[in-house]
N, CA, C and O atoms as a GROMACS GRO file, in nm:
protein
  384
    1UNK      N    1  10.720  12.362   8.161
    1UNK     CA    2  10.584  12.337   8.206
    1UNK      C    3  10.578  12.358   8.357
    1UNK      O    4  10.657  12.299   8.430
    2UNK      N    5  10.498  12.428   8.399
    2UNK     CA    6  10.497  12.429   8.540
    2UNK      C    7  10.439  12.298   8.665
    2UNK      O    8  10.340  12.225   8.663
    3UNK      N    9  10.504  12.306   8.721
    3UNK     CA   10  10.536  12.186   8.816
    3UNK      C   11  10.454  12.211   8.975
    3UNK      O   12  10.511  12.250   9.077
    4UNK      N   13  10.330  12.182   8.964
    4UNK     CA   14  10.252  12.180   9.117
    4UNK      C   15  10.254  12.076   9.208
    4UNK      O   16  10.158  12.006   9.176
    5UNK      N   17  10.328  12.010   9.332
    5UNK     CA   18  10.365  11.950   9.410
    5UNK      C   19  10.275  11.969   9.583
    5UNK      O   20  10.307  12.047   9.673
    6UNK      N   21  10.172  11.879   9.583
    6UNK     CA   22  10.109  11.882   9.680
    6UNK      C   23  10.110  11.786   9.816
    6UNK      O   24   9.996  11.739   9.818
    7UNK      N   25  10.159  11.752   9.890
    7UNK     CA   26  10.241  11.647   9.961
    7UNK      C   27  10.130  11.665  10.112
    7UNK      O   28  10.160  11.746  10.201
    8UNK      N   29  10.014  11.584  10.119
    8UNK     CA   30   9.930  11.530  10.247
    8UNK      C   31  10.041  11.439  10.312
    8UNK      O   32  10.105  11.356  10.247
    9UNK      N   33  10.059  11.464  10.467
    9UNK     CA   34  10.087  11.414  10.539
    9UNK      C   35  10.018  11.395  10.675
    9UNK      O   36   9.926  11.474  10.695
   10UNK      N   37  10.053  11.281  10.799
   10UNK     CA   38  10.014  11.241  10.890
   10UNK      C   39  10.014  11.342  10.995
   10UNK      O   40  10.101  11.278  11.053
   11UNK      N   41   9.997  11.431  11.064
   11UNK     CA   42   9.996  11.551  11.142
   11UNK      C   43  10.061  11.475  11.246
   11UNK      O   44  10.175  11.489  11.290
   12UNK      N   45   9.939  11.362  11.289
   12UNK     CA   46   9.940  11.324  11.450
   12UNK      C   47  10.108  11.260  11.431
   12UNK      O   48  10.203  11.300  11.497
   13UNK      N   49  10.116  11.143  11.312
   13UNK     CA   50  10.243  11.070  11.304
   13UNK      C   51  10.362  11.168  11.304
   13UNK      O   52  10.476  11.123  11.299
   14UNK      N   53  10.340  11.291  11.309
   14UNK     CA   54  10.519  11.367  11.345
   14UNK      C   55  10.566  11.383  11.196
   14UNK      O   56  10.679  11.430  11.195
   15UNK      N   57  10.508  11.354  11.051
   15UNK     CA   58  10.517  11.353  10.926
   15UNK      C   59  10.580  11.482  10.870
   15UNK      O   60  10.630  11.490  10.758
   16UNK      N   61  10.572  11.592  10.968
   16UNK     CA   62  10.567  11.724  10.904
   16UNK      C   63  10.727  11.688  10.907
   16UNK      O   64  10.684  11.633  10.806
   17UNK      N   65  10.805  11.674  10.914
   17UNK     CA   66  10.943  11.684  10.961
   17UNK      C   67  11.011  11.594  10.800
   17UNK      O   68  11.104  11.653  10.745
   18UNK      N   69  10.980  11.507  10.758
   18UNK     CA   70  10.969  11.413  10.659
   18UNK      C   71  10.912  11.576  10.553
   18UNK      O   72  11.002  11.638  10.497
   19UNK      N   73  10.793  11.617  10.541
   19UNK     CA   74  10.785  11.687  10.434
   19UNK      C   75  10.865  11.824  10.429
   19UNK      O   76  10.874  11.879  10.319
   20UNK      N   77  10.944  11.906  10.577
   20UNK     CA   78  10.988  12.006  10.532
   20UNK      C   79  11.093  11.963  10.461
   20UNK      O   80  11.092  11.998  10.343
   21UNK      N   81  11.256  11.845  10.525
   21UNK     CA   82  11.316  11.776  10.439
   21UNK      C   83  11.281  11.781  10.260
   21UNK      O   84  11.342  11.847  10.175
   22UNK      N   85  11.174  11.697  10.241
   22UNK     CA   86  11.198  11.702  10.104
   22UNK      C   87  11.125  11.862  10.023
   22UNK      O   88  11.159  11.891   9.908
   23UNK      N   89  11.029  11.949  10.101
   23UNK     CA   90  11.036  12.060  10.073
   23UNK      C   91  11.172  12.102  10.050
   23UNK      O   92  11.197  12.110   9.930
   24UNK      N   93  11.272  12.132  10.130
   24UNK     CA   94  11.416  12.217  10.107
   24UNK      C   95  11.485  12.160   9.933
   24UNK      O   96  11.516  12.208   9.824
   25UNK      N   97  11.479  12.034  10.002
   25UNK     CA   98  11.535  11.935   9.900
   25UNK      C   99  11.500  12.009   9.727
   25UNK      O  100  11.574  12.068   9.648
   26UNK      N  101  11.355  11.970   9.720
   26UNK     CA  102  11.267  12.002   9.622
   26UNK      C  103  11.293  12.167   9.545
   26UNK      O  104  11.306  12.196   9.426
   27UNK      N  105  11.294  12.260   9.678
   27UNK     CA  106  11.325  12.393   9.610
   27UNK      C  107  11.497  12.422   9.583
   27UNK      O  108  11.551  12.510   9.517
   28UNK      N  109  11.544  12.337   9.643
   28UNK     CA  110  11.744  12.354   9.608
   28UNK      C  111  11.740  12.350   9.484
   28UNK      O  112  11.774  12.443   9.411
   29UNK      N  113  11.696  12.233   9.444
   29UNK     CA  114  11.679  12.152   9.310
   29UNK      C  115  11.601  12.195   9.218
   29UNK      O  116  11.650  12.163   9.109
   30UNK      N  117  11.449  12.284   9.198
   30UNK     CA  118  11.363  12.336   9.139
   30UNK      C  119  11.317  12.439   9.220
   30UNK      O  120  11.206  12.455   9.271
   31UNK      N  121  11.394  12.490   9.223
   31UNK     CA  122  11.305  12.648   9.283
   31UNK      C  123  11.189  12.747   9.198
   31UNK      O  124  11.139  12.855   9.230
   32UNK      N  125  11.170  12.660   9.077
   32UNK     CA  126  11.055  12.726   9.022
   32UNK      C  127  10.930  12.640   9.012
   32UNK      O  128  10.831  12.662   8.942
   33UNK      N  129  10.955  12.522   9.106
   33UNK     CA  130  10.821  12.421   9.152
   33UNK      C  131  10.764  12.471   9.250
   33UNK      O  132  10.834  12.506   9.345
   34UNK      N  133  10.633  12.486   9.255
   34UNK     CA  134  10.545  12.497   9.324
   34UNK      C  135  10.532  12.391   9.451
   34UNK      O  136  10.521  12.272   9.422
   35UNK      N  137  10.534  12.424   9.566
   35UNK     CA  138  10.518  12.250   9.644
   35UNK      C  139  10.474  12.308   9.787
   35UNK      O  140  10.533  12.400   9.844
   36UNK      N  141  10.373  12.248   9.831
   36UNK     CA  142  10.295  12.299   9.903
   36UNK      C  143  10.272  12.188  10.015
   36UNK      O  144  10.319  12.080   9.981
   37UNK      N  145  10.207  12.190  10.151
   37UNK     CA  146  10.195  12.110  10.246
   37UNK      C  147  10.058  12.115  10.296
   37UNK      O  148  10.006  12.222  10.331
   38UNK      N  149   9.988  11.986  10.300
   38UNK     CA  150   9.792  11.992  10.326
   38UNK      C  151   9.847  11.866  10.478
   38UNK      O  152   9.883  11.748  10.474
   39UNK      N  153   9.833  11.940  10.567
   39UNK     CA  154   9.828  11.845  10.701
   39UNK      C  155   9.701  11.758  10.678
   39UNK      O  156   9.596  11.808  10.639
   40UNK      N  157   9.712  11.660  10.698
   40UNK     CA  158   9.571  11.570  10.679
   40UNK      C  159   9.588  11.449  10.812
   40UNK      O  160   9.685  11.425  10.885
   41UNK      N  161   9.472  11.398  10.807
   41UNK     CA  162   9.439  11.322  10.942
   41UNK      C  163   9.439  11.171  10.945
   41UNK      O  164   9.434  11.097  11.043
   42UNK      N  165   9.446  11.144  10.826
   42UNK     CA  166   9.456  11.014  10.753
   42UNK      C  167   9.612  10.942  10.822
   42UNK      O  168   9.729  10.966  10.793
   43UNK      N  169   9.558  10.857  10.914
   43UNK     CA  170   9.671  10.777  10.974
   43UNK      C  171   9.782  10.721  10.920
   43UNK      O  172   9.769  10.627  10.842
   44UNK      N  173   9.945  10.782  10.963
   44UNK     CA  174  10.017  10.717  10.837
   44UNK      C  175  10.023  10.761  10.699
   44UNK      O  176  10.062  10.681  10.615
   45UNK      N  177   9.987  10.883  10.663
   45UNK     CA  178   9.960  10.934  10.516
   45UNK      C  179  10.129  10.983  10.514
   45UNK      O  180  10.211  11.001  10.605
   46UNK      N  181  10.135  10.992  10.403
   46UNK     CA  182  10.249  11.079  10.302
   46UNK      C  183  10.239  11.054  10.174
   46UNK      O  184  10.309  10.986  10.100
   47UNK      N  185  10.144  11.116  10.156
   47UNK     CA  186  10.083  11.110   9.978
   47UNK      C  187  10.138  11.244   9.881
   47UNK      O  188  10.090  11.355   9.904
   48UNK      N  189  10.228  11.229   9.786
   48UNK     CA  190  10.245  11.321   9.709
   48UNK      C  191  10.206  11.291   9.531
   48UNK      O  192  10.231  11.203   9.449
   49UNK      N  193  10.126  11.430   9.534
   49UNK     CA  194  10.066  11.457   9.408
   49UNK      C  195  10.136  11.558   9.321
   49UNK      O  196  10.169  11.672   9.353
   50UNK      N  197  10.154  11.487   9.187
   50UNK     CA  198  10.276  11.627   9.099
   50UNK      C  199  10.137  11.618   9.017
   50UNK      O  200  10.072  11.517   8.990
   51UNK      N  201  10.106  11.780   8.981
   51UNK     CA  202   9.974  11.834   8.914
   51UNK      C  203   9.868  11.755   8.897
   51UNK      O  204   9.827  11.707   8.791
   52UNK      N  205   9.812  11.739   9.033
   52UNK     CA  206   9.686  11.632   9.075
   52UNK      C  207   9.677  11.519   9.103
   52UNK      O  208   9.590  11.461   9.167
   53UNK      N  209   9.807  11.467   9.036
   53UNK     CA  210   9.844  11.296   9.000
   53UNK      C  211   9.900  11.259   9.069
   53UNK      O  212  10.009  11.312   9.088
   54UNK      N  213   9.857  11.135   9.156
   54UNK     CA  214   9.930  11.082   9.277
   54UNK      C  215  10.036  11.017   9.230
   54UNK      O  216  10.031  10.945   9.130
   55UNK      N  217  10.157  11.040   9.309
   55UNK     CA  218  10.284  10.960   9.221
   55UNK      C  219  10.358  10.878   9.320
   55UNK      O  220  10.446  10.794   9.306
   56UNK      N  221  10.299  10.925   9.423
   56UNK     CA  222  10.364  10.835   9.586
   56UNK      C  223  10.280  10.831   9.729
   56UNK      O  224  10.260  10.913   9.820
   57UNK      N  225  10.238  10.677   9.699
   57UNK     CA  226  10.178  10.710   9.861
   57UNK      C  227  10.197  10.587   9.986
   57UNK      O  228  10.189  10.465   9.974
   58UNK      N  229  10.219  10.650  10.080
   58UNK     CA  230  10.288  10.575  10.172
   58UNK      C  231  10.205  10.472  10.240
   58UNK      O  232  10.245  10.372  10.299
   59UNK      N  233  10.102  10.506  10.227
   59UNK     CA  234   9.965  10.432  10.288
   59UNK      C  235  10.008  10.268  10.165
   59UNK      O  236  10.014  10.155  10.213
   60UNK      N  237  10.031  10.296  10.021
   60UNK     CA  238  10.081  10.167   9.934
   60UNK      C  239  10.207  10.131  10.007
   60UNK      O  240  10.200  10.030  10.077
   61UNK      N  241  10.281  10.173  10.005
   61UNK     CA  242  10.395  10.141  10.013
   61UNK      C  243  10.488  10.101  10.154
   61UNK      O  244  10.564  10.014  10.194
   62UNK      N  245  10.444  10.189  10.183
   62UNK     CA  246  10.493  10.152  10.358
   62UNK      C  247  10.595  10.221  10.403
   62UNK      O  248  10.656  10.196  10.507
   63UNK      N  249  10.620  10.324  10.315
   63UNK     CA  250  10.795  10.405  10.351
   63UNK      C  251  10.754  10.520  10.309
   63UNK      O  252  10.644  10.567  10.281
   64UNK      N  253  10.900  10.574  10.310
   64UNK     CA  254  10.895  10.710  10.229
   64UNK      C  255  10.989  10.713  10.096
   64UNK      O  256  11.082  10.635  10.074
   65UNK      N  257  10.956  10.798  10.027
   65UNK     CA  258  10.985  10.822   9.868
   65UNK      C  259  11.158  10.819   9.896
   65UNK      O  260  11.200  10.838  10.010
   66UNK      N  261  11.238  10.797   9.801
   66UNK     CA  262  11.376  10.855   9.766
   66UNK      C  263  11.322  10.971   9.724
   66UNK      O  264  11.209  11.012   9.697
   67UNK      N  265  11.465  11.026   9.725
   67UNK     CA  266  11.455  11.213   9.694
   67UNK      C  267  11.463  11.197   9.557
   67UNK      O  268  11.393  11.263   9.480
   68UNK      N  269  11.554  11.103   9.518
   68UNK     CA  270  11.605  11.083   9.347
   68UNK      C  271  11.524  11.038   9.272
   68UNK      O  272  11.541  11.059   9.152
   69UNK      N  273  11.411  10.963   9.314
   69UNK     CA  274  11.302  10.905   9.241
   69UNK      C  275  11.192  11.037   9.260
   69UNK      O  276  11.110  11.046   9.169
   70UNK      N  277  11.186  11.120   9.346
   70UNK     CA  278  11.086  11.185   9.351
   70UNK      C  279  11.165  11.317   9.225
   70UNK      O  280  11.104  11.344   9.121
   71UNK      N  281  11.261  11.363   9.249
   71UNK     CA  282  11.347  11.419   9.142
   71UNK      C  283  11.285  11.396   9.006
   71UNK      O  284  11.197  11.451   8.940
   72UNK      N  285  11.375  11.279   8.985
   72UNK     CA  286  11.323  11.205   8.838
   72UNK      C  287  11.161  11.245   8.783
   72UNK      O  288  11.133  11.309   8.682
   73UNK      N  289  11.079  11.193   8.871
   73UNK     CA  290  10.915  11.227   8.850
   73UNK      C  291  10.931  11.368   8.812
   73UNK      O  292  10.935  11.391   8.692
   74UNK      N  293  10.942  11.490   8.915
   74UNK     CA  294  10.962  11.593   8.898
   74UNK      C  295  11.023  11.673   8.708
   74UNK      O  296  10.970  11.746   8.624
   75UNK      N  297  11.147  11.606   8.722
   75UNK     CA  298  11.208  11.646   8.612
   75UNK      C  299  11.035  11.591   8.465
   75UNK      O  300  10.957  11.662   8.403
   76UNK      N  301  11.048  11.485   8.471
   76UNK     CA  302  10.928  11.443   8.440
   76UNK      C  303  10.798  11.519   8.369
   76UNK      O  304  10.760  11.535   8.253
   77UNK      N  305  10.753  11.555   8.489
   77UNK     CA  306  10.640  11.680   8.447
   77UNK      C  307  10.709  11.749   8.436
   77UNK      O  308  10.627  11.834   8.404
   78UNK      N  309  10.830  11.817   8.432
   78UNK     CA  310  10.855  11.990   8.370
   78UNK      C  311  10.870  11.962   8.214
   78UNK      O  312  10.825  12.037   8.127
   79UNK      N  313  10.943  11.837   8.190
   79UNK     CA  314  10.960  11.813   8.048
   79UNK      C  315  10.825  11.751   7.965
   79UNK      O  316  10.830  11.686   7.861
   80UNK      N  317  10.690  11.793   8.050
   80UNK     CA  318  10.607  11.747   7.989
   80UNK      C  319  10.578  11.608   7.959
   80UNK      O  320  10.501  11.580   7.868
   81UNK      N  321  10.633  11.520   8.029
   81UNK     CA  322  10.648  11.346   8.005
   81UNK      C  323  10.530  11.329   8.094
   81UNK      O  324  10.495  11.376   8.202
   82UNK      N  325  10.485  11.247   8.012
   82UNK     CA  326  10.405  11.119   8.183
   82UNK      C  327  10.476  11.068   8.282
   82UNK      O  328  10.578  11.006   8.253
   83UNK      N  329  10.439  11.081   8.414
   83UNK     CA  330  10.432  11.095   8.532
   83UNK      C  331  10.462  10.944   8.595
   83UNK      O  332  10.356  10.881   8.606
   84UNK      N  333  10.569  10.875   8.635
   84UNK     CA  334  10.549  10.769   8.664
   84UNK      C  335  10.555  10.755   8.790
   84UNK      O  336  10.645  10.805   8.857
   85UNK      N  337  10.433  10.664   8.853
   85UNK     CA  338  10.438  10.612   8.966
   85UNK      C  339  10.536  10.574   9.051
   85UNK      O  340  10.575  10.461   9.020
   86UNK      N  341  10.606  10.629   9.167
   86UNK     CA  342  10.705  10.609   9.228
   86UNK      C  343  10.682  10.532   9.304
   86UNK      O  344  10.590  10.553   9.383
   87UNK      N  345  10.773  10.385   9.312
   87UNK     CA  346  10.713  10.243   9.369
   87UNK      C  347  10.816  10.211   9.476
   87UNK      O  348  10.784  10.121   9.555
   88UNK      N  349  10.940  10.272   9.494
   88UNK     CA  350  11.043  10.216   9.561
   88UNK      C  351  11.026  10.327   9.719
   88UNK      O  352  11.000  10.446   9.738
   89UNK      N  353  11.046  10.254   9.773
   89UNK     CA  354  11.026  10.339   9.950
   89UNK      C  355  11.160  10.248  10.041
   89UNK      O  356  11.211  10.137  10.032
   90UNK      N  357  11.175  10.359  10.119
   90UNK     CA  358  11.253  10.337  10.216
   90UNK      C  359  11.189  10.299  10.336
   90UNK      O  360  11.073  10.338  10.346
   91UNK      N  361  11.230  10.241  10.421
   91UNK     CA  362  11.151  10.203  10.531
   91UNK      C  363  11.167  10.320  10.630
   91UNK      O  364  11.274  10.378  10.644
   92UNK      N  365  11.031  10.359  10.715
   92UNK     CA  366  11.060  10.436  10.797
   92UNK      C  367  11.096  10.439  10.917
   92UNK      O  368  11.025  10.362  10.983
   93UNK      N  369  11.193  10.506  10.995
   93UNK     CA  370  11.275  10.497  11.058
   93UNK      C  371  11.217  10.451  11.214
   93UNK      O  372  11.116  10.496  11.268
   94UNK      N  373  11.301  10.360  11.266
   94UNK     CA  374  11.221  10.328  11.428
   94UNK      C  375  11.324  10.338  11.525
   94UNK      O  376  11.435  10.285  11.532
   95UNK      N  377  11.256  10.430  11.611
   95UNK     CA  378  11.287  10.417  11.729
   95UNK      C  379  11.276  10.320  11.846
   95UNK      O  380  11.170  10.335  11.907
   96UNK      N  381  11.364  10.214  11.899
   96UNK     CA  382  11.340  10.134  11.946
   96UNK      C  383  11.433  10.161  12.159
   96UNK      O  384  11.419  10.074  12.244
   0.00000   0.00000   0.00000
């Protein structure tokens, strides 16, 4: 089943750096997923959608996705399964 991966992130917050990461990640692993990057303005965003369906968003959660949970989802929709909400986040990183 084909696999569309749409990942809004924070422009101003420096976010892009966070989505090329799991871009590479994403095509090592599925290079026949689709996964695409929508800069958005929304403070703090890192929202990723697998075929429309929001499955992680940082604005809930407060972090960023594991790679292995975002994986899992992934594997997920190719095998045609329902899509589960990815709930576990890492905290994001501070510079102090």
């Amino acid at each position: 089943m084909a696999v569309n991966i749409v990942v809004e992130y924070c422009e101003p917050c420096g976010f892009k750096s966070h989505y090329d990461e799991l871009e590479s990640a994403v095509r090592e692993e599925y290079p026949d997923v689709n996964i695409k990057s929508c800069p958005g303005d929304k403070m703090g965003a890192f929202e990723i959608l697998i075929n429309e369906q929001l499955v992680f968003s940082k604005l809930e959660r407060g972090g960023f996705p594991y790679e292995k949970d975002l994986m899992k989802a992934i594997q997920q929709a190719k095998a045609g399964e329902p899509v589960e909400k990815i709930t576990n986040s890492q905290a994001p990183c501070v510079i102090l």
